[in-house]
C-alpha positions as CSV (number, residue, x, y, z in Angstrom):
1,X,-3.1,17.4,-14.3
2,X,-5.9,15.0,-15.4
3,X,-7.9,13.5,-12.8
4,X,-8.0,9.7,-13.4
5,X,-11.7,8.2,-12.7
6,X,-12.0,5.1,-11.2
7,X,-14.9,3.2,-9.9
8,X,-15.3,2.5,-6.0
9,X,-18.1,0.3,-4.5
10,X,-19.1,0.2,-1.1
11,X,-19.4,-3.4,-0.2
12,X,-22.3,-3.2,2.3
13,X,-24.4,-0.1,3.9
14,X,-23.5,-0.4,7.4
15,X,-20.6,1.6,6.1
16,X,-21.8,4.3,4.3
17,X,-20.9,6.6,7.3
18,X,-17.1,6.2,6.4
19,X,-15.5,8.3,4.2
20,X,-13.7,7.5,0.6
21,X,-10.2,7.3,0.1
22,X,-8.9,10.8,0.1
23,X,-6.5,12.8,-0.8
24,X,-5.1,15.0,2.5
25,X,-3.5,17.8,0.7
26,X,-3.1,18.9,-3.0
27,X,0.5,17.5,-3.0
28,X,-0.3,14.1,-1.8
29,X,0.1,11.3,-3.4
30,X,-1.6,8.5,-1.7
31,X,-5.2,8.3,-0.2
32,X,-5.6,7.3,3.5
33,X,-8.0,4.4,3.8
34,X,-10.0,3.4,6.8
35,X,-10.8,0.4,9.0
36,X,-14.5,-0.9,8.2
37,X,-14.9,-2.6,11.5
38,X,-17.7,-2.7,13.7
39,X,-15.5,-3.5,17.4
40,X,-12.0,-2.2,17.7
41,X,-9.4,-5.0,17.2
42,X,-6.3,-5.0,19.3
43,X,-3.1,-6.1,17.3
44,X,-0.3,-7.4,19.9
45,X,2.8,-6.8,19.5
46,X,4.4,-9.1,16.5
47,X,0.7,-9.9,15.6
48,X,-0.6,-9.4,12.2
49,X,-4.3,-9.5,11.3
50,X,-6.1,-8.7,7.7
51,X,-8.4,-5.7,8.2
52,X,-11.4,-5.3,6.1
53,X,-11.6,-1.7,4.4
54,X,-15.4,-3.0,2.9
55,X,-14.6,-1.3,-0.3
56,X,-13.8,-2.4,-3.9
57,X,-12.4,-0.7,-7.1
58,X,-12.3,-1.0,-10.8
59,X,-8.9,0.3,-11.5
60,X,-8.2,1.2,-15.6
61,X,-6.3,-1.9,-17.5
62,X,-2.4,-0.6,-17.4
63,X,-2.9,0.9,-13.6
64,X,-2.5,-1.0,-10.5
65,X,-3.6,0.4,-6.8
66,X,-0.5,-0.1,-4.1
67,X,-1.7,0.2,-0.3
68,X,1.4,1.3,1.4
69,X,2.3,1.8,5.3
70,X,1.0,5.2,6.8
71,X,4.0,6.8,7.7
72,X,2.7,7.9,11.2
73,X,1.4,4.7,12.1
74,X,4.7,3.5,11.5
75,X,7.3,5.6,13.2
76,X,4.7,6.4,16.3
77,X,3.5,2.9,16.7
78,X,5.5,0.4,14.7
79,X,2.5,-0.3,12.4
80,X,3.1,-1.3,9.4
81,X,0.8,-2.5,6.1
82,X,2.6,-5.8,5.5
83,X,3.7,-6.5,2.0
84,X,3.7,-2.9,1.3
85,X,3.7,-1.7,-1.3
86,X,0.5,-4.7,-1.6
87,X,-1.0,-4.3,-5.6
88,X,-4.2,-4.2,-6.5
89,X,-4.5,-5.6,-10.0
90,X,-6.7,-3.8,-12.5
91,X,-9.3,-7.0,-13.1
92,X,-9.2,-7.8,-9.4
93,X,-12.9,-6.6,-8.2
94,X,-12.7,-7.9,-4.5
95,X,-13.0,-6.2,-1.1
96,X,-9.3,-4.3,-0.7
97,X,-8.0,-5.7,2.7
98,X,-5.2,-4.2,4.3
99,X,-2.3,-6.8,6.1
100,X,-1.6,-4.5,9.3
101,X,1.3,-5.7,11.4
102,X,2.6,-4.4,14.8
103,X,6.3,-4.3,15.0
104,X,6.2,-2.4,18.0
105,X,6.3,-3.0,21.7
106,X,3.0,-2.1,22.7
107,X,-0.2,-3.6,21.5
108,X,-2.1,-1.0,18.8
109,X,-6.1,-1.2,19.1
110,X,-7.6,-0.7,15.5
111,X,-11.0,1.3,15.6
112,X,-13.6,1.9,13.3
113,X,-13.2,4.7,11.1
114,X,-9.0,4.6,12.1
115,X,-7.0,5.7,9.3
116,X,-4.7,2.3,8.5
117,X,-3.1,2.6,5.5
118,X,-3.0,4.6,2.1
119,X,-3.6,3.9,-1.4
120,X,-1.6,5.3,-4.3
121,X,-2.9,4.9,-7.8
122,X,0.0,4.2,-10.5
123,X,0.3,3.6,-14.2
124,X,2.7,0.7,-15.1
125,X,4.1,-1.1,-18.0
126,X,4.0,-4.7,-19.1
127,X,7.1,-6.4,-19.8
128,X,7.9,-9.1,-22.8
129,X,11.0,-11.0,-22.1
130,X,13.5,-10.8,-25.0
131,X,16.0,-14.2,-24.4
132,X,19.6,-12.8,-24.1
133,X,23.3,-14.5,-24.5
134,X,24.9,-10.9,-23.1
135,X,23.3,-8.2,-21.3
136,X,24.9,-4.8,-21.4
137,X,27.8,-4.3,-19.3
138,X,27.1,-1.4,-15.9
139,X,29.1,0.0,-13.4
140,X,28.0,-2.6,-10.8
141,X,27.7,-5.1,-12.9
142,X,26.6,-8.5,-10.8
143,X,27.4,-6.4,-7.9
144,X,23.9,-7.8,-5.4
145,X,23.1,-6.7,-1.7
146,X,25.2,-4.0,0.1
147,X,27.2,-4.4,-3.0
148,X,26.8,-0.2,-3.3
149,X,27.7,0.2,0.6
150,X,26.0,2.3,3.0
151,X,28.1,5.0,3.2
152,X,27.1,8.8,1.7
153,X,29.7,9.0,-1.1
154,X,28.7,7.1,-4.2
155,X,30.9,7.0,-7.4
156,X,30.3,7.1,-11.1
């Protein structure tokens, strides 16, 4: 495995304390990020509020940075990161917010340091449209939602 190195800047010292996106175990895949607040914010129930992270990366041209929901926060608390997976382009050198929303019942109080998300750092491809009269013929064909159904058995 080749380690990919990427530039991080922290966006003012009063948050030197936290710690950079890591990496919780060899296996993982995404880094947890953390709130760079000062005063907890409470998020109410169906509220959603942009929390600063106070950090900014310069990800390699052909990689993109997703923040995704962390999967705790989501099936304890009903937290979610809205928009998820949210991209981070490669030539976008702003402060990486995270959307939080609470879907659940009970208001969630945000604090300093909280872990809120996760970033996972992916390679992609760019795309150049090729105009068309047929495309190739599949299985499902135009075939759109549910068109696959929900139960367990799926045919070739």
């Amino acid at each position: 495995m080749i380690d990919l190195k990427v530039g991080i800047k922290r966006l003012s010292e009063e948050f030197n304390d936290l710690q950079l996106p890591v990496y919780a175990t060899v296996g993982s895949s995404g880094m947890d990020i953390l709130a760079a607040i000062q005063e907890p914010i409470v998020l109410k129930s169906r509220e959603v509020k942009l929390i600063p992270t106070n950090l900014a990366i310069a990800l390699p041209i052909g990689y993109e940075c997703q923040v995704r929901s962390r999967s705790g926060l989501a099936a304890k608390n009903g937290i979610f990161a809205l928009n998820s997976p949210g991209t981070v382009d490669s030539d976008y050198r702003g402060e990486i917010k995270v959307i939080l929303a609470n879907f659940g019942d009970e208001e969630f109080t945000i604090n300093r340091g909280d872990r809120i998300a996760q970033l996972v750092i992916a390679k992609h491809e760019r795309a150049v449209w090729e105009i068309s009269d047929t495309l190739d013929e599949t299985h499902r064909s135009s075939g759109g939602f549910g068109s696959t159904g929900i139960a367990g058995n799926l045919h070739e």
